[in-house]
Every structure is written in structure tokens, then in C-alpha cells.
C-alpha positions as CSV (number, residue, x, y, z in Angstrom):
1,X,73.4,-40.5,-55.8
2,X,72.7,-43.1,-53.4
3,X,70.3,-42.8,-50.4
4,X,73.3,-42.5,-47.9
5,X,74.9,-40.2,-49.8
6,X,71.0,-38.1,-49.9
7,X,70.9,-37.8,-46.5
8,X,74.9,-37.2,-45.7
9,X,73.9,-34.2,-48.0
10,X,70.6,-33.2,-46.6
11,X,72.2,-33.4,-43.3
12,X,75.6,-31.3,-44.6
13,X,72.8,-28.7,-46.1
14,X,71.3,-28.9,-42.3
15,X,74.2,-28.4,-40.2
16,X,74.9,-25.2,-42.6
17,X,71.4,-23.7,-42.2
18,X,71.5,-23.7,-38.8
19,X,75.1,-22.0,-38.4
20,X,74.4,-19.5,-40.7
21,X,70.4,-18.8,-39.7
22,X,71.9,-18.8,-35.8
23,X,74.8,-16.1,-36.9
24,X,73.1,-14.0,-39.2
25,X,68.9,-14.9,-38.7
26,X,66.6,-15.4,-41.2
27,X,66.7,-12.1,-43.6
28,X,70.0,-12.6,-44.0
29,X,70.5,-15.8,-45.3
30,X,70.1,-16.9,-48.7
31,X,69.7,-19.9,-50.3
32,X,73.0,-19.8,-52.3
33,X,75.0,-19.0,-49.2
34,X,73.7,-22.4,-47.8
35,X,74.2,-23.7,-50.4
36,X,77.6,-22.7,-51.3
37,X,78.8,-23.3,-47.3
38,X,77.2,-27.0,-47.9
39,X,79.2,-27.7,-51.4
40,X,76.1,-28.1,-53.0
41,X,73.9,-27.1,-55.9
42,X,70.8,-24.3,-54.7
43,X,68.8,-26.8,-56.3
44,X,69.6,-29.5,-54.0
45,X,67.8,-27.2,-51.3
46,X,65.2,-26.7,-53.3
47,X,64.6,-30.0,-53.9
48,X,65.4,-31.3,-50.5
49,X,63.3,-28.5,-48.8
50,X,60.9,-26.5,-50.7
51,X,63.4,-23.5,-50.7
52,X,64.4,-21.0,-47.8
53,X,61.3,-21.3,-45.3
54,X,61.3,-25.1,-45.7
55,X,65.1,-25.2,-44.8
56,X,64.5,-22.9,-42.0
57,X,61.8,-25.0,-40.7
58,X,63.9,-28.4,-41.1
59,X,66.9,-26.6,-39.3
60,X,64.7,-25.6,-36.5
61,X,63.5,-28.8,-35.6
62,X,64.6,-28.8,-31.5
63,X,64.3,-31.1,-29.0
64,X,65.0,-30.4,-25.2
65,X,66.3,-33.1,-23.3
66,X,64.8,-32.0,-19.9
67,X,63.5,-35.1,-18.4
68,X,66.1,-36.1,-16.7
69,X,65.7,-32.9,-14.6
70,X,63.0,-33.9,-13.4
71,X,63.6,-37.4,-12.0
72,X,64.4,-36.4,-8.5
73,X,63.7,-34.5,-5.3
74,X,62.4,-30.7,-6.2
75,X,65.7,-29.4,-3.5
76,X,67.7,-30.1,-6.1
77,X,65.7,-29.2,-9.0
78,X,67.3,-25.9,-9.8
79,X,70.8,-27.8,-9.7
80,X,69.6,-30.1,-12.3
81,X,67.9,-28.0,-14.7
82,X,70.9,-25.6,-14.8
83,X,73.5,-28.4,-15.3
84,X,70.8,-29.4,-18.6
85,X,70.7,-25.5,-19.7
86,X,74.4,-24.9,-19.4
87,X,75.3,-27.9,-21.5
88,X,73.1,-27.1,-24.5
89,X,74.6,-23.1,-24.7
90,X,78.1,-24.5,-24.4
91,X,77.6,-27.7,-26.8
92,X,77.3,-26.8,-29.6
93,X,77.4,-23.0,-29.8
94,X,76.2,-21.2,-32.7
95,X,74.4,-24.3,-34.3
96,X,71.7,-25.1,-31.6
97,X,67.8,-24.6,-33.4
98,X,66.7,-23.7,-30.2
99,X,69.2,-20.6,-30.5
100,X,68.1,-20.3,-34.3
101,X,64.8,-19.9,-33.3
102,X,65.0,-17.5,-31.1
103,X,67.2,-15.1,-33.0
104,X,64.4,-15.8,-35.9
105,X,61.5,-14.9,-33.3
106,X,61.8,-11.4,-34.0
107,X,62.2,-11.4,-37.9
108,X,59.3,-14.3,-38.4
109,X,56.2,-14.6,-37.0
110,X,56.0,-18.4,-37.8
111,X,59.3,-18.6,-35.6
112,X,57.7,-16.8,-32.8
113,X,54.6,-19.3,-33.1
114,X,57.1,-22.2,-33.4
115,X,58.9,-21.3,-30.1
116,X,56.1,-20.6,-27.9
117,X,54.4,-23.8,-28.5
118,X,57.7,-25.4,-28.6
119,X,58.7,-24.0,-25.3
120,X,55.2,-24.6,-23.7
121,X,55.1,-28.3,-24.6
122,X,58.6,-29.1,-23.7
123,X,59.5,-27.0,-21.3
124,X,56.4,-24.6,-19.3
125,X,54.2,-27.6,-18.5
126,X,56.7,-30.7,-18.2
127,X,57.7,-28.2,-15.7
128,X,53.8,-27.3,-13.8
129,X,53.6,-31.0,-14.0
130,X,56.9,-31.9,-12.0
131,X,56.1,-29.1,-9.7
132,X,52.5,-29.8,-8.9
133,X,53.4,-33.9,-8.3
134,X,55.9,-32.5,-6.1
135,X,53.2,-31.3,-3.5
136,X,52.3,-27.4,-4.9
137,X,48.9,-26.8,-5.6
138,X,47.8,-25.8,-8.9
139,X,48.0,-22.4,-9.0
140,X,51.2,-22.5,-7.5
141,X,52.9,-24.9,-9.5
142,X,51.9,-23.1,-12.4
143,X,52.9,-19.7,-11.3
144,X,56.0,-20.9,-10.5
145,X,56.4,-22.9,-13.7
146,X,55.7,-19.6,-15.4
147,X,58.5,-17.8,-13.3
148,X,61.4,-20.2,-14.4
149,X,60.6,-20.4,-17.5
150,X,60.3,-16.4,-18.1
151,X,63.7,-16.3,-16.1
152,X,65.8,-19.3,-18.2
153,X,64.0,-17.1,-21.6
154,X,64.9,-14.0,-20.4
155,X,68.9,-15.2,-19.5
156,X,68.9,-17.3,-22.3
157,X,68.1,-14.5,-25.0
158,X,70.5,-12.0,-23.0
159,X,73.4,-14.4,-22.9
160,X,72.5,-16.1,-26.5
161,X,71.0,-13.4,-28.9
162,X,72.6,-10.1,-27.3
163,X,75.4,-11.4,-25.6
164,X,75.2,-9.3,-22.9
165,X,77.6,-9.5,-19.9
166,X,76.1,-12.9,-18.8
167,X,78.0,-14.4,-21.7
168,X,81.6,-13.3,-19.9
169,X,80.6,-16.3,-17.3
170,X,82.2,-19.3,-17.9
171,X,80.1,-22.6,-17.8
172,X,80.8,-23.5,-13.7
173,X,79.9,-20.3,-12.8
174,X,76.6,-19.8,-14.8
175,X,75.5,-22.7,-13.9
176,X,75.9,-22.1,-10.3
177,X,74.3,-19.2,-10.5
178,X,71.4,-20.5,-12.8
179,X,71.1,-23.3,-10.5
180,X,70.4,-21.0,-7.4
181,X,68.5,-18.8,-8.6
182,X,66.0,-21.7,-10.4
183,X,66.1,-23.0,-6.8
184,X,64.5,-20.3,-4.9
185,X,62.1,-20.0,-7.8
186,X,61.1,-23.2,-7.6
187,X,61.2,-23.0,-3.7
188,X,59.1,-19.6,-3.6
């Protein structure tokens, strides 16, 4: 097997993980069923990843493409980091780590550790930072920093892991609605 073919695999066995740890959350997924959904030997996981929590690990590698949201005037902060949330849940649904881990949070505790820091790094204080250069003080910025990111968790997991009622709204109108309601967060 050549190295291009290695990684087309490694990355087939990925794209698989993450569908099926998103749908059905860590317990429930085996090894085989990767596996098989990947057309590959278990073995090849195994070898590529240690086993099951090494493939979990690799499939929940996220990245959140936020700063863009925060090149700009904070009146139009809210609009911008909605636009930013409402593409990832509608890009590629059922297959995004950040919605893998999540789901995961609850079943493993190295999940939950994974998205807290994850979430404080790339999301809590990029955001304090933005909002304190914008003219806040520090206790403010960081209160309000704390408030956004509470509220886009707290919709996220409602709309995302128990597809509550939010999930009926179509992209324009969560967004519009996200957007607003970031806004007078951010406003106070």
C-alpha cells in the first residue's frame, strides 16, 4: 500500500468514526462497525490508531474558524458570530467533531476534559479578548464572554444532541435569531 493510498484510508476510517461516534456516541460504536462502514480490516484501526479511544481521539480533532468574527466593529459582532455558528451545524451535519464531542461529553470523561479546554481556548477567551479590546473592562468583558459562550453551548447541545424544537428552524432564521440575541449579550 502506498502512502497516498495510507492516508486516503486513514482518512476514509476518519470520516466514518466521526459519522458513526456523532449518531450513535462512543458506547455504541465498535471497532468493527468502523471498520466495516470504512471497507477496511479492524486491524487497519488498530494499527492506524491504537484501537477505539485512539480513533475517537483522531476523529475529534476540531478546529473553530471564529476569527473572522472577530475582525470588526462589536455592533455587528452577534451578526457575525451567528453567520460562523449556523454554517458549521448546517455543513456538514452529523460528521462535525465538535458535535462528536459533545454527544461523547456525557459518556467520557476525557471528552468532557477535551471540550472544555477546547472551547476555552478557541472560543471563551478569543472571545474576552475581542470584547475587552473593544473598550469593556475586564470584568465585564469576561462576564459577558462567559454569557455567550454558556448561550451558543446551551442552543448548540439543544438543537445538536437533543434536537429539541430549535432544530425545526431553518438556517436564515436561526441565524437571525442567534445573531440578536448574541448582540444584546454582547451589548449588555
Amino acid at each position: 500500500m502506498t502512502s497516498r493510498d495510507a492516508a486516503a484510508t486513514k482518512q476514509r476510517i476518519l470520516e466514518q468514526a466521526r459519522r458513526q461516534f456523532a449518531q450513535h456516541g462512543f458506547t455504541a460504536v465498535t471497532v468493527k462497525g468502523v471498520a466495516d462502514a470504512a471497507g477496511v480490516s479492524p486491524n487497519l484501526i488498530t494499527r492506524y490508531f491504537g484501537g477505539k479511544d485512539g480513533l475517537f481521539l483522531a476523529a475529534t480533532q476540531v478546529t473553530i474558524p471564529v476569527a473572522n468574527s472577530f475582525d470588526g466593529d462589536r455592533s455587528a459582532l452577534g451578526a457575525r458570530l451567528a453567520a460562523s455558528i449556523v454554517q458549521r451545524w448546517f455543513g456538514a451535519p452529523g460528521e462535525d467533531p465538535l458535535l462528536v464531542l459533545q454527544r461523547a461529553s456525557g459518556e467520557r470523561p476525557e471528552a468532557a476534559e477535551a471540550l472544555a479546554a477546547f472551547l476555552d481556548a478557541n472560543s471563551l477567551e478569543p472571545l474576552y479578548a475581542y470584547l475587552r479590546d473593544s473598550g469593556l473592562d475586564e470584568e465585564e468583558a469576561r462576564n459577558r464572554a462567559a454569557a455567550i459562550d454558556a448561550f451558543v453551548l446551551g442552543v448548540s447541545t439543544r438543537r445538536r444532541v437533543l434536537r429539541s424544537e430549535l432544530a425545526e428552524a431553518g438556517p436564515e432564521a436561526l441565524e437571525a435569531w442567534l445573531g440578536r440575541t448574541i448582540q444584546r449579550l454582547a451589548d449588555g
